[in-house]
C-alpha positions as a Markdown table, in Angstrom:
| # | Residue | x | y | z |
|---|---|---|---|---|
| 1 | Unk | 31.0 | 16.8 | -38.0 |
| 2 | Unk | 29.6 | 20.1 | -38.9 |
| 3 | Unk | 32.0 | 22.9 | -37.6 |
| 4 | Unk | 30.6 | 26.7 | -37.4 |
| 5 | Unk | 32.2 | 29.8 | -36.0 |
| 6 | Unk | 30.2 | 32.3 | -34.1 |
| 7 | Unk | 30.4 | 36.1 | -33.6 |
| 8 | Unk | 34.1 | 35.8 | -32.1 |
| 9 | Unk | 35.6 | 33.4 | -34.9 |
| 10 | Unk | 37.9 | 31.3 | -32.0 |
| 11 | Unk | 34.2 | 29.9 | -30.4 |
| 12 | Unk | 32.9 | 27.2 | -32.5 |
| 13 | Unk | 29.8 | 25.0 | -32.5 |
| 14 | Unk | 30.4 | 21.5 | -33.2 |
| 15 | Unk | 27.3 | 19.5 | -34.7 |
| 16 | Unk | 28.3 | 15.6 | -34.9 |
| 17 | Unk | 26.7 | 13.4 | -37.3 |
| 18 | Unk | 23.6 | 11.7 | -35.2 |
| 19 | Unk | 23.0 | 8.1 | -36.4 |
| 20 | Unk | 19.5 | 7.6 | -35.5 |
| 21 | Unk | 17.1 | 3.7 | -35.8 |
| 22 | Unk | 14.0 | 2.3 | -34.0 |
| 23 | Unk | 16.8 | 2.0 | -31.3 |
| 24 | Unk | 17.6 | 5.4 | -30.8 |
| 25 | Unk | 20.6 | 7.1 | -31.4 |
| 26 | Unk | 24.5 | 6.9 | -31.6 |
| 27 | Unk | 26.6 | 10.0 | -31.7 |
| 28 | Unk | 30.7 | 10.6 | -31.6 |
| 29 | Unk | 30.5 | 13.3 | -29.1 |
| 30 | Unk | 34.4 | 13.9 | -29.1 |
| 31 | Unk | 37.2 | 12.7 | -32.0 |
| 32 | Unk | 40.5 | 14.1 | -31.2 |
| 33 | Unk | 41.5 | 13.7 | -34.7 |
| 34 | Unk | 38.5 | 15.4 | -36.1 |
| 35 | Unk | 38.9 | 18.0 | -33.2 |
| 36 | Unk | 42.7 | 19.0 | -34.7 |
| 37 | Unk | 41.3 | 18.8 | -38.2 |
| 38 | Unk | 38.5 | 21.0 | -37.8 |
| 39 | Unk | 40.5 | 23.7 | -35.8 |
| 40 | Unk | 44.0 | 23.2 | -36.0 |
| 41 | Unk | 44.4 | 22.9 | -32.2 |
| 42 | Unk | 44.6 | 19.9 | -29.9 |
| 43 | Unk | 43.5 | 20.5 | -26.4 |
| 44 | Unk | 44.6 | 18.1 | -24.1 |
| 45 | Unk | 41.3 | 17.1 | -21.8 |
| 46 | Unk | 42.1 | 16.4 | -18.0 |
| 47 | Unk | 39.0 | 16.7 | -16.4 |
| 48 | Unk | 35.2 | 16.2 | -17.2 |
| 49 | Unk | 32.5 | 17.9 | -15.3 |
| 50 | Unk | 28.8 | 17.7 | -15.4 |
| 51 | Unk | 26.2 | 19.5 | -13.9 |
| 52 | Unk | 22.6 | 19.2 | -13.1 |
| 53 | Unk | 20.5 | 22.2 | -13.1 |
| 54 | Unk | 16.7 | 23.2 | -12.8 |
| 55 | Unk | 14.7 | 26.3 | -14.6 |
| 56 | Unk | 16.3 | 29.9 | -14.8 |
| 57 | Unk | 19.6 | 28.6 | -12.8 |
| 58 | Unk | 22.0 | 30.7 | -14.0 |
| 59 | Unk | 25.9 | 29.7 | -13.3 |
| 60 | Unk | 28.6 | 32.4 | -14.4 |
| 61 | Unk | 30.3 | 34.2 | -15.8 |
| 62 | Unk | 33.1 | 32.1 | -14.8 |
| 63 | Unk | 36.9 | 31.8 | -15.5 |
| 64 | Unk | 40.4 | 31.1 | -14.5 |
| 65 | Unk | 42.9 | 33.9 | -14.5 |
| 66 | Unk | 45.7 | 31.3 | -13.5 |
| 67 | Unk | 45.5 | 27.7 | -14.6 |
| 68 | Unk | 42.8 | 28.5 | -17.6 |
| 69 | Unk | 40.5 | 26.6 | -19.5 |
| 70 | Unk | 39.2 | 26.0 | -22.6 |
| 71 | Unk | 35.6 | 24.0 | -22.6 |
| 72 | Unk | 34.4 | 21.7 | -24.6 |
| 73 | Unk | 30.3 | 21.8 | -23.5 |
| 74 | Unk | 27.6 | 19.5 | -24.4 |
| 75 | Unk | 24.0 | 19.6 | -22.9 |
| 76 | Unk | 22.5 | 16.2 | -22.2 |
| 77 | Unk | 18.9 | 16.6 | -21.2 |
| 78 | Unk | 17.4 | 19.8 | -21.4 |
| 79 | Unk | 18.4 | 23.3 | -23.0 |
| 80 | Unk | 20.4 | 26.1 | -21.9 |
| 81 | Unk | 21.4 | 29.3 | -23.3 |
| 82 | Unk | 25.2 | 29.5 | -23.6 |
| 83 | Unk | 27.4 | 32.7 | -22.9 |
| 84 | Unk | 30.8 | 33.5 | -23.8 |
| 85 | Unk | 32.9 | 36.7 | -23.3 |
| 86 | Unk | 36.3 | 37.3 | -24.7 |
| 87 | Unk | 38.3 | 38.3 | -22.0 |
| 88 | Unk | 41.6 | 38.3 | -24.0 |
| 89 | Unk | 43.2 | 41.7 | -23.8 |
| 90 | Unk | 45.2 | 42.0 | -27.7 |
| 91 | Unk | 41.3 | 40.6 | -29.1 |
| 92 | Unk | 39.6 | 42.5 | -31.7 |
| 93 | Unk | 36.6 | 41.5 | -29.9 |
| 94 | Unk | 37.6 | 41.9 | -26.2 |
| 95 | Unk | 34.5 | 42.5 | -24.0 |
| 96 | Unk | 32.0 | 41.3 | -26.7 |
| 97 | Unk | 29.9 | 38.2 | -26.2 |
| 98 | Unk | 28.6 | 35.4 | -28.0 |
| 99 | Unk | 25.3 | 33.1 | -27.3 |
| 100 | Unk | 24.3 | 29.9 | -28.2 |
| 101 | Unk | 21.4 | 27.7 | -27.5 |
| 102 | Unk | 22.9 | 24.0 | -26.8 |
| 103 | Unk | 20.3 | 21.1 | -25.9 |
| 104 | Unk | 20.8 | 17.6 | -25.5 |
| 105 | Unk | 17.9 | 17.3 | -28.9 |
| 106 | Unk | 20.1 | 19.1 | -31.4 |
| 107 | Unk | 23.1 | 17.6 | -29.8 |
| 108 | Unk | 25.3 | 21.0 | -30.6 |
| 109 | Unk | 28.6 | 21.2 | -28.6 |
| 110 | Unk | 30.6 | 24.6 | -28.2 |
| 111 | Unk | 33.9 | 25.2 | -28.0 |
| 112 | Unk | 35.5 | 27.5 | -25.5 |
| 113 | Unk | 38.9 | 28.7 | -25.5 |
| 114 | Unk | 41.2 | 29.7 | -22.9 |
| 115 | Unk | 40.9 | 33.5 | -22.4 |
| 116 | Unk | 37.1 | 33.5 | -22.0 |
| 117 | Unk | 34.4 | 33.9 | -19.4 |
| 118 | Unk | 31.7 | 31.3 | -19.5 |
| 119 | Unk | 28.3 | 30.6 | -18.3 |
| 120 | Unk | 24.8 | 29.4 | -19.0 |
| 121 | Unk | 21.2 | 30.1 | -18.3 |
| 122 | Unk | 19.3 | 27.0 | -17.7 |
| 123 | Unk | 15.8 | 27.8 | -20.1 |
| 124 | Unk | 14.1 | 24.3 | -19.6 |
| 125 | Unk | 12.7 | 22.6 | -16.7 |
| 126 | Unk | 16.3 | 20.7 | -16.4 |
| 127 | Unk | 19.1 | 20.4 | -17.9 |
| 128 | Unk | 22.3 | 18.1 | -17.3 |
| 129 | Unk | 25.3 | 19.9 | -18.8 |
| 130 | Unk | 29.0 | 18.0 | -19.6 |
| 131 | Unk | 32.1 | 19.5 | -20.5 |
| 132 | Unk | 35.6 | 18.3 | -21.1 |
| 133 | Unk | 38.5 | 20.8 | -19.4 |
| 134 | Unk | 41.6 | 21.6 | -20.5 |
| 135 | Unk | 43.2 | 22.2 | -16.8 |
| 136 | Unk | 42.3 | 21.4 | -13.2 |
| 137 | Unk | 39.8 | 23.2 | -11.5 |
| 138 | Unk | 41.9 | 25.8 | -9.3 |
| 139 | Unk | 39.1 | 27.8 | -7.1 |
| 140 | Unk | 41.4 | 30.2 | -6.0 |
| 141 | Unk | 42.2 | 31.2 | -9.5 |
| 142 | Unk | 38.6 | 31.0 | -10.2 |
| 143 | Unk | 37.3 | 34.8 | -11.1 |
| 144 | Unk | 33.3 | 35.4 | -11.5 |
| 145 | Unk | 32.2 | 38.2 | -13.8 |
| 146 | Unk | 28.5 | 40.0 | -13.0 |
| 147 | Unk | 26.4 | 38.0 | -15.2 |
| 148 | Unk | 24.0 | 41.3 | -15.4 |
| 149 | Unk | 27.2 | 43.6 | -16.0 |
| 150 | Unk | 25.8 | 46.5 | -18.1 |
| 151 | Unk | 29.3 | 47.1 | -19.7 |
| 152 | Unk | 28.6 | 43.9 | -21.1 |
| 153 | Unk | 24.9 | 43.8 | -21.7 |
| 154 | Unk | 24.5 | 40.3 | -22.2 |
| 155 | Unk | 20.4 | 39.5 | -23.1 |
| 156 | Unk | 19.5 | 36.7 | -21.3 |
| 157 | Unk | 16.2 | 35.1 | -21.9 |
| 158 | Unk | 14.6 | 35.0 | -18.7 |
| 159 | Unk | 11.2 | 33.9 | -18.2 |
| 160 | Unk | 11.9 | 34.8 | -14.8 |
| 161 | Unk | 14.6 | 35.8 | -11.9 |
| 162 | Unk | 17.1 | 33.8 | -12.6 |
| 163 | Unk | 18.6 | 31.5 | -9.3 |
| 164 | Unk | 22.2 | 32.1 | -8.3 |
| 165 | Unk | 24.6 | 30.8 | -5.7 |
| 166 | Unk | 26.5 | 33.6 | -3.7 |
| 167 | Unk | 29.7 | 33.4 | -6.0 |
| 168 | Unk | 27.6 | 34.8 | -8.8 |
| 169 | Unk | 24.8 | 36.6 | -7.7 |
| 170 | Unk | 28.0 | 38.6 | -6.0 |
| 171 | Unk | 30.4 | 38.8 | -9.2 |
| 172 | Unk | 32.2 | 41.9 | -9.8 |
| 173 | Unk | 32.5 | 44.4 | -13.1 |
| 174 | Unk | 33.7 | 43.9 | -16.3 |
| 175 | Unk | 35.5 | 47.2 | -16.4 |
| 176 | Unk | 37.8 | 45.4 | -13.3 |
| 177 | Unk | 38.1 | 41.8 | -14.4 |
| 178 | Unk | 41.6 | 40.2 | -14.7 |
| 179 | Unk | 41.8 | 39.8 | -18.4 |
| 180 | Unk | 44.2 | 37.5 | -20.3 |
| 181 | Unk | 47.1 | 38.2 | -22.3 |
């Protein structure tokens, strides 16, 4: 497994080793031991989630102020365009963003720790989307940042308006968000 670190140096991209016949493929998707090796932490999992999404849905910029997560994201089918903002208030890097493009072809994984916003622009016609999770989901602890905040000035690559449910066509400013310690 390929490990590389982005912009902010605590998100990583995971690229497993794809063993590909006639058949198909087989992948290791997660390997705790090669998790801990590669970044010298050990998240405990509780929860998976997965989520199915059409063209230009764009969900986030989500996080947990109590009870937060760190991500472990995989696309299955499709492509999206993956957003991270550090939201950790002794960073060097607080309020910057990183982007990567994860799609169930390259098989790319990213790592989000606790202490960050997340979200993701879907840029194919679908996409199915699984990550591991660290805690329980706790809505009321659940915090939504703009996902067009200008503070932030994330670039998303829209081929169109995006789609949004309430929570985050509604999300409020960067310059007001809960941040972590």
């Amino acid at each position: 497994m390929n490990v590389t670190r982005t912009d902010i140096p605590d998100v990583l991209v995971f690229e497993p080793k794809v063993y590909t016949d006639a058949r198909g493929h087989f992948l290791e998707s997660y390997n705790r031991r090669k998790f801990r090796e590669a970044t010298g932490i050990d998240p405990v999992f509780v929860q998976d989630n997965q989520s199915f999404s059409v063209r230009n849905v764009l969900r986030g910029l989500h996080y947990q102020i109590h009870q937060p997560q760190g991500k472990l994201l995989q696309v299955l089918l499709g492509e999206i365009y993956d957003v991270v903002v550090d939201l950790r208030r002794s960073s060097a890097t607080l309020g910057k963003w990183t982007a990567v493009n994860l799609s169930g072809a390259t098989h790319r994984m990213v790592w989000v720790p606790v202490g960050f916003a997340h979200g993701f622009l879907v840029v194919s016609e679908h996409a199915v989307v699984q990550y591991k999770v660290t805690d329980y989901y706790a809505p009321e602890h659940e915090r939504t940042i703009h996902w067009a905040d200008s503070d932030l000035g994330v670039r998303w690559p829209f081929t169109s308006d995006p789609v949004l449910n309430e929570k985050d066509a509604r999300g409020g400013p960067f310059k007001s968000a809960q941040l972590f310690d």
